[in-house]
Structures are given as C-alpha cells and as structure tokens.
C-alpha positions in Angstrom: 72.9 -25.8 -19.6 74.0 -28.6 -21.8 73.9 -32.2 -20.1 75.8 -35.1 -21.6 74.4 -37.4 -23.8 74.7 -40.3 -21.0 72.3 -38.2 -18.8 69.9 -37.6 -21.2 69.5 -40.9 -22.4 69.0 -42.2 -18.6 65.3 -43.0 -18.4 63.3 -42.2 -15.2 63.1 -45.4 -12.4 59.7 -45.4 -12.3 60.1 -47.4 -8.8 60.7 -43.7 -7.3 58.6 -41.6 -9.5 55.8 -44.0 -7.8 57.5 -43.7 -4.7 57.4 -39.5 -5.4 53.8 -39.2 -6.5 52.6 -41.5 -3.4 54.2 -39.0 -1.3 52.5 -36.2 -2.7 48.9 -37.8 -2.5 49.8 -38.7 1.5 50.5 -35.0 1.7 47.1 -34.4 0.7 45.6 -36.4 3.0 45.5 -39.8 1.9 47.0 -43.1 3.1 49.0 -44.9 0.6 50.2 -48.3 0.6 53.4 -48.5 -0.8 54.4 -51.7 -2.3 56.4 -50.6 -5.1 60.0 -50.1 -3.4 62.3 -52.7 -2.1 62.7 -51.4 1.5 62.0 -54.0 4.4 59.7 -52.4 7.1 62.0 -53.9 9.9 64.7 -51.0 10.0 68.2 -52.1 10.9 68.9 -54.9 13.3 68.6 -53.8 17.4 72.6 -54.4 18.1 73.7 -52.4 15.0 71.6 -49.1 16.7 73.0 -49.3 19.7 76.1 -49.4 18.2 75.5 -46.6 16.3 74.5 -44.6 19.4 77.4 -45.5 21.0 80.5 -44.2 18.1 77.9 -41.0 17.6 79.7 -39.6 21.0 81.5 -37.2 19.7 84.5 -38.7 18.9 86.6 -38.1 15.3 85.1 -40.6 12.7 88.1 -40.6 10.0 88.1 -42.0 6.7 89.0 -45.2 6.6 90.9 -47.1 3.4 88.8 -47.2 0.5 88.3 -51.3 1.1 86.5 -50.6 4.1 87.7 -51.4 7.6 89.9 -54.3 8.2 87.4 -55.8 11.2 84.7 -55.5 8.8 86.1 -57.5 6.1 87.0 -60.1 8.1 83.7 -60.5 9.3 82.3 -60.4 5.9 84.5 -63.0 5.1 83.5 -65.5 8.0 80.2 -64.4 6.6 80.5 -65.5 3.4 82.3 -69.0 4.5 79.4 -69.7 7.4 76.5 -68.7 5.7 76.9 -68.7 2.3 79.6 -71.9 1.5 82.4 -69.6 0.4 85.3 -69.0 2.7 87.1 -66.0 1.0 90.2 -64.5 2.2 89.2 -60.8 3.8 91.3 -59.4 1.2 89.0 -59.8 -1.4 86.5 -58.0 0.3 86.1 -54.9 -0.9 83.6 -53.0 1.5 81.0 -50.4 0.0 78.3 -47.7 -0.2 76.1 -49.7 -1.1 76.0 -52.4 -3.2 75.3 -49.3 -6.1 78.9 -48.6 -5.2 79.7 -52.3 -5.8 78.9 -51.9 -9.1 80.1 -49.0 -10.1 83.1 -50.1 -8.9 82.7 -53.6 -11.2 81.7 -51.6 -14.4 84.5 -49.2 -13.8 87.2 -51.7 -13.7 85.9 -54.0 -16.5 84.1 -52.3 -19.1 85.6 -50.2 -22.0 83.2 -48.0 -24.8 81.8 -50.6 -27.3 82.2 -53.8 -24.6 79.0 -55.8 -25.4 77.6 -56.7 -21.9 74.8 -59.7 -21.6 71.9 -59.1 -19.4 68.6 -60.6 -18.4 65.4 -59.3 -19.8 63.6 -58.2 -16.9 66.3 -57.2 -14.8 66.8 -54.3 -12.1 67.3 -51.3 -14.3 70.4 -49.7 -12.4 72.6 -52.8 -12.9 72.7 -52.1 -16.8 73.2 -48.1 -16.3 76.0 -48.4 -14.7 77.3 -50.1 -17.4 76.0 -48.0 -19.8 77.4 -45.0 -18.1 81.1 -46.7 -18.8 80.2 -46.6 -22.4 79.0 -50.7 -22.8 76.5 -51.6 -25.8 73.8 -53.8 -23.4 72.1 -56.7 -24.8 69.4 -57.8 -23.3 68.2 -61.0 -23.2 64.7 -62.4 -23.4 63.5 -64.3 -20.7 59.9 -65.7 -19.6 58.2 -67.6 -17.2 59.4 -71.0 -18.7 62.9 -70.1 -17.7 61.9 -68.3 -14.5 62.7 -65.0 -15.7 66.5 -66.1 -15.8 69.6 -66.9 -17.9 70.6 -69.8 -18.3 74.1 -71.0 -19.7 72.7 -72.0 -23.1 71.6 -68.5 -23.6 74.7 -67.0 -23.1 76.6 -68.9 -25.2 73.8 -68.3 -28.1 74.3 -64.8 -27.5 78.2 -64.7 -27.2 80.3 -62.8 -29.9 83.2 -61.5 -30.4 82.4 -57.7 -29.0 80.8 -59.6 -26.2 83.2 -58.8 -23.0 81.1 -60.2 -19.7 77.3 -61.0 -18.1 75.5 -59.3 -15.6 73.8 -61.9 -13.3 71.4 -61.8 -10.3 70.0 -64.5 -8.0 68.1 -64.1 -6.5 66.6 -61.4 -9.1 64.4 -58.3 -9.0 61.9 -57.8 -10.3 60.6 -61.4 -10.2 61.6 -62.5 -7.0 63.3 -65.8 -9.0 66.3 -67.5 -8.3 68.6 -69.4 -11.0 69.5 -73.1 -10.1 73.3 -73.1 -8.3 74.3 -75.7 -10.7 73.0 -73.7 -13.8 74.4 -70.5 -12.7 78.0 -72.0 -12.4 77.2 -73.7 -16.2 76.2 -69.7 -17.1 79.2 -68.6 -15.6 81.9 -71.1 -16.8 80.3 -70.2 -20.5 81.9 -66.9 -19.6 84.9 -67.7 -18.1 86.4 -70.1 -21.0 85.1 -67.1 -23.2 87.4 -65.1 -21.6 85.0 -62.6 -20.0 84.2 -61.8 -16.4 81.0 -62.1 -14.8 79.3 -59.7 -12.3 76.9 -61.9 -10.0 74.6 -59.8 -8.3 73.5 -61.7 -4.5 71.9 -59.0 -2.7 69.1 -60.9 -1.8 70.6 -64.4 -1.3 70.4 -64.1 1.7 66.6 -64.4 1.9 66.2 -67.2 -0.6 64.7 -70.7 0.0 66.4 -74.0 0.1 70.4 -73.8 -0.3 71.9 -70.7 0.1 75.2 -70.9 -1.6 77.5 -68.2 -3.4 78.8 -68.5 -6.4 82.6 -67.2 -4.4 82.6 -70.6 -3.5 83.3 -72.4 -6.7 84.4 -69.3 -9.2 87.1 -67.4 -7.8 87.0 -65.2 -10.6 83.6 -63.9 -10.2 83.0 -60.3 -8.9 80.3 -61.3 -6.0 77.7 -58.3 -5.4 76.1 -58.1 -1.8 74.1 -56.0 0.2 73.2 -54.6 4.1 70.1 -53.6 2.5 67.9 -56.7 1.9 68.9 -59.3 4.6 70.0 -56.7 7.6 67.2 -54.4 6.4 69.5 -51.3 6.4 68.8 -49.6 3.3 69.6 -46.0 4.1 72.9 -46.8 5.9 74.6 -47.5 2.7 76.3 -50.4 3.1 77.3 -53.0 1.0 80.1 -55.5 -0.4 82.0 -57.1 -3.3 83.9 -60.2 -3.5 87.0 -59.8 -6.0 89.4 -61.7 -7.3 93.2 -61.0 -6.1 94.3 -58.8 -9.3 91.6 -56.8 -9.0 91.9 -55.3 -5.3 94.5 -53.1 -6.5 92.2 -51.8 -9.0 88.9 -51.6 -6.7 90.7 -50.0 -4.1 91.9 -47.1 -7.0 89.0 -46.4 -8.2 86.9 -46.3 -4.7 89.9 -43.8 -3.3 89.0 -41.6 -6.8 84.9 -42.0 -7.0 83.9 -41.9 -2.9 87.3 -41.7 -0.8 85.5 -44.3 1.4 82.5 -45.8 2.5 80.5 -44.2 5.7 83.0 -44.7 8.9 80.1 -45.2 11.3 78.1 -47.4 9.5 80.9 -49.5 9.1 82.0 -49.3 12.6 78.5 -50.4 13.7 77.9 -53.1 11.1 80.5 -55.8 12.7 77.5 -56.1 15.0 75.8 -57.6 11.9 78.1 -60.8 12.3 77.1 -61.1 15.7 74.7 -64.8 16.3 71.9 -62.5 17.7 72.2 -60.6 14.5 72.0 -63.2 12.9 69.1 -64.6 14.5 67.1 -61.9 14.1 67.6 -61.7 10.4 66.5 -65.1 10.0 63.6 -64.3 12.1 63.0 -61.6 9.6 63.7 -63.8 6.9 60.8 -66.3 8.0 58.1 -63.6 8.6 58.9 -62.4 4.9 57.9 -66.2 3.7 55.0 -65.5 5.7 54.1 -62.5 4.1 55.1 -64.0 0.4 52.0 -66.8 0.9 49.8 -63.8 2.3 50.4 -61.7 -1.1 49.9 -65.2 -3.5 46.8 -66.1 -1.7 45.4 -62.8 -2.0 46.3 -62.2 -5.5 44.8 -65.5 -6.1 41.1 -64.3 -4.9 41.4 -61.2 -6.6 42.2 -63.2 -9.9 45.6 -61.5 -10.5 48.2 -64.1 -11.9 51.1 -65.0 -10.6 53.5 -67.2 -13.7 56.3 -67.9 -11.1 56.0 -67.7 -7.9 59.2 -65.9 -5.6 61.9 -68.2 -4.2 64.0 -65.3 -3.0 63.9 -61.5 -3.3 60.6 -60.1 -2.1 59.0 -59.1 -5.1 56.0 -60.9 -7.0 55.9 -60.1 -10.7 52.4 -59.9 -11.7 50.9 -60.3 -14.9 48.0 -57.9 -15.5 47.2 -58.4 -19.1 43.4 -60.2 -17.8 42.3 -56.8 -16.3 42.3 -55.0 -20.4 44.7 -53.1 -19.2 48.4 -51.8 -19.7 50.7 -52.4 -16.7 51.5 -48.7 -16.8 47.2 -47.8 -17.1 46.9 -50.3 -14.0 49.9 -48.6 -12.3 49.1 -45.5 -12.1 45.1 -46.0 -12.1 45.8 -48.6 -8.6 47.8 -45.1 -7.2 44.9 -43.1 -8.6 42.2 -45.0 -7.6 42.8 -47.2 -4.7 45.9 -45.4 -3.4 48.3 -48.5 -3.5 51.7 -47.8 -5.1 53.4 -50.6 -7.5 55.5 -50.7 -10.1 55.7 -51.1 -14.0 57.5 -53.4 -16.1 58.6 -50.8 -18.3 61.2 -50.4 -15.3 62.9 -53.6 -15.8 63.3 -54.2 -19.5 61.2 -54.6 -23.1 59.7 -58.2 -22.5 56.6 -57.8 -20.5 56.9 -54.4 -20.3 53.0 -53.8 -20.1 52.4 -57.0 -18.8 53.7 -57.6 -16.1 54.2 -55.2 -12.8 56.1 -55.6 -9.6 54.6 -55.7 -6.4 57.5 -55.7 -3.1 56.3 -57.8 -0.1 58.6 -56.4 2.2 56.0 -54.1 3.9 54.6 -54.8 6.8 51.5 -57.5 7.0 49.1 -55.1 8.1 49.9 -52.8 5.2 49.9 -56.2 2.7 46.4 -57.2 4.1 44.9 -53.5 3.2 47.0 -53.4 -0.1 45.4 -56.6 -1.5 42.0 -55.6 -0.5 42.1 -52.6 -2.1 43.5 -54.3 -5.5 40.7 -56.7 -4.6 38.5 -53.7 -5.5 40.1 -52.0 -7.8 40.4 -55.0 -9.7 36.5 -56.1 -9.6 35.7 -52.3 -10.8 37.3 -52.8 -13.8 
C-alpha cells in the first residue's frame, strides 16, 4: 500500500508512544506513574454524568447542526462573557469534537498550500500538523526561558513576510505550562491583523491559569478563539470542545464541519449545558485550586531532587524540565525514568527543535498520591545517575 506523502512525513507524538509502552510494562506487572499525558485525574464534573445517564434512556439521539446545539452555544457564550471578559454573540460559537476539531476546522478555512504559518518553538505538536496537513510551510519560532517559552509581538513582526499568511498562538501553552501577558498577546495579535493575516489563539487551558483570566474574544473580534471541555471540566474522552469565529466565517465553519464530522457527539452535547451550571462551575474551580496545589507539590519536589525548573507554570499543568545536569539526553532520561523507575514523561523532541534534548515535560494533573510516588522515584533515579 502507498500512503501519501503527508502521512509519512507525520512524526510519531511521543506523548502516546510513552503513554503505549507504560501500558505494556503495567501489563507485565508493574505500576507506572504516568505523568506524561495531559488528562486530569478528576473525570468529568458529577452534574454532567447524571446527565448523561439520564439522555442514555433509549431515546433517538439525532444529529444535530454541524455548529452544535443551539442551548449549548448560548451557554458557551454566557461562558465566555462571565468568565472569561468576552460576551460573544452565540452565533459565533461554533461547537466541536474536540478542540482537535477546532482546529481542523481553523486550518481548513484559512490556510492554502505554500501559506507560511508562524508558530512558537516549543509548542503542542498537533497544532502545526493540522496545518501542515492543509499544505502550510511552518516556521517555527525560537523561544527560551527569557521570554517564557512564548511569542511576543516583536517576534512576529521580525518574522513576517510576504508568504507569511497567519500565527498559531496558545496561552496558556503546552508544553511549558506558560502564559503570554494579555496585553502582549493583543500587541502579537494586532501585528497580525494590520498585516492582513488571521490569528488562531489556542485557550484550552485558560481556564486554569493564575491571576486574570481574560480572552482574547474580548478585544479582537477577528480572532479564531480555540477552547476545550478537556482541561478545565476534565472531560477528555467526551470530545468536546469550541471555537469562537468571526461572523464571515460561520458560513464557512459550519461547511466544512457538515463535510469532515456531520456533527459533534449529540449526547455529550446534550449533557454539557450542565457545565454552565454555578455548581459546575464550582466544582471546576475546586479543581482548579487543588491543581495549584499539586503544581507547588511537583516544584518542591523537583527542587530536592535537583531537577531545574527555568519557568515555573502559571497555567496549563505541565512543568517543562530541563535535564541537561543529569549528562543525559531528554530522550536517554525519558525512556531510562520508564525503564528504570517506571514513571512515564515526555521528551522535548515532541514539541519542537529548541530544547529538544533538554528539556522534557512532566503533566501535574495526576492525582497527588501518584505525584508524591512519581517524584520519589525521579528522586532515585536521579541520585543513581
């Protein structure tokens, strides 16, 4: 069988080849501590199960239109305007599976083959296939712990040309955990938008960030606004998520999601207006809280065991770690902490050139128990070497 060029130039996400060769050591017999995917412990919140339960009686569960359902929008909408500082009109929201969908929706609608696309150097690897996949040129852009692993609007505008069509953004960002200043992210995006390119701003994990937690909706209409059920309602299998257009591009969104995935899962949908609820709500920030907790947990311990930290998390729950003290490669130290101590992470490698054996990501959003018995046995593994 011949596979397409596109395919074969995909490189593995070492996040789940990790994931796949913890699974194979705990069927051997061994207890792993996996700390090397994004996937909050908590499951989803109580009111969205019971909801769940309650449309799984047997009756029809019909498409519904490719934007998602009318009630859910609106909620995402109030959403976005109560929590987040950005009242949107519901009919910019276009509902998802997943935020993955999101994007492919995005990348669909904007990009064209040979489109020069600006991204951040680490970044989350699947962002800048998808564009790929619609035939972009990616550049990416070096970052370091002076700039907090991010962009910044002087950047962009260094980088601009004139094959140079949009930027892909996120903040709070995987793998580093590091958020971009509000007022510096609108500077990056304005560089764009007199430019005349768009800009994809990836929020999944705004929702969890310190301090002000404001989207950029609220000050650049003509942003396309990437969230998530995954990260804040802890739902990651229910494939959920949500984009914020502008107007002209509905039409398009809605065209392409009726083509690529008809529509996203009806009873996920109909359960997740439960999200929006105040006791939702107040359970996710409970969540949100115990996640801080388990942040200064993980920097303490890495502390002791001599592992630094350049910049600590403000949002997503990921610590980058630089491992270059230990003589090791972040790949060696990868797969020898999986080997070795039975504690799963993952490489740099995954998330760009810069630091690629330096640096590896560790995801905080297991629970604290399992935390506690990772960092010991890193402690170990660590003071072997």
């Amino acid at each position: 069988m011949r596979f397409s060029r596109r395919a074969e130039a995909v490189s593995p996400f070492f996040a789940m080849e990790f994931g796949r060769r913890a699974a194979e050591l705990e069927a051997a017999g061994h207890h792993v501590v996996k700390l090397n995917i994004g996937e909050p412990d908590f499951g989803a919140p109580p009111a969205f199960l019971r909801a769940v339960r309650e449309v799984s009686d047997g009756r029809p569960l019909a498409y519904t239109g490719a934007l998602g359902l009318t009630e859910l929008r609106e909620s995402i909408a109030r959403f976005s305007g109560e929590q987040f500082g950005a009242p949107v009109d519901a009919s910019r929201v276009v509902v998802t599976t997943g935020a993955s969908a999101a994007l492919l929706l995005a990348c669909a609608a904007l990009i064209d083959p040979g489109d020069d696309v600006l991204v951040s150097d680490p970044s989350y690897p699947c962002n800048r296939r998808f564009a790929e996949s619609f035939g972009a040129r990616v550049r990416l852009l070096e970052t370091d712990p002076a700039s907090h692993f991010q962009l910044d609007a002087a950047a962009v505008a260094d980088a601009w040309s004139e094959s140079t069509r949009g930027v892909m953004v996120a903040s709070p960002a995987n793998p580093t955990g590091t958020s971009l200043a509000y007022a510096e992210l609108l500077d990056l995006c304005d560089v764009a938008r007199r430019r005349g390119g768009w800009r994809i701003v990836d929020e999944i994990y705004l929702g969890l960030a310190d301090g002000e937690r404001r989207s950029v909706a609220a000050d650049d209409p003509g942003a396309i606004v990437v969230n998530s059920f995954s990260k804040y309602f802890g739902m990651t299998g229910w494939r959920l998520g949500w984009a914020i257009v502008p107007d002209e591009m509905v039409p398009v969104a809605e065209r392409l999601a009726q083509n690529y995935y008809i529509c996203p899962p009806t009873p996920a949908q109909l359960a997740a207006v439960t999200c929006f609820e105040p006791a939702t709500i107040a359970v996710a920030e409970e969540r949100r809280g115990i996640l801080r907790d388990r942040r200064e947990l993980v920097l303490d311990g890495l502390a002791r065991t001599g592992l630094a930290v350049p910049v600590p998390p403000d949002g997503a729950f990921y610590v980058y770690v630089d491992v270059s003290g230990t003589g090791l490669s972040a790949s060696d130290f990868c797969d020898r902490a999986l080997a070795e101590a039975h504690v799963a992470l993952t490489p740099g490698k995954d998330f760009g050139v810069v630091g690629a054996e330096q640096y590896v990501r560790l995801s905080y959003a297991a629970s604290t128990e399992e935390l506690s018995l990772g960092i010991d046995r890193l402690g170990a593994f660590v003071a072997s070497l």
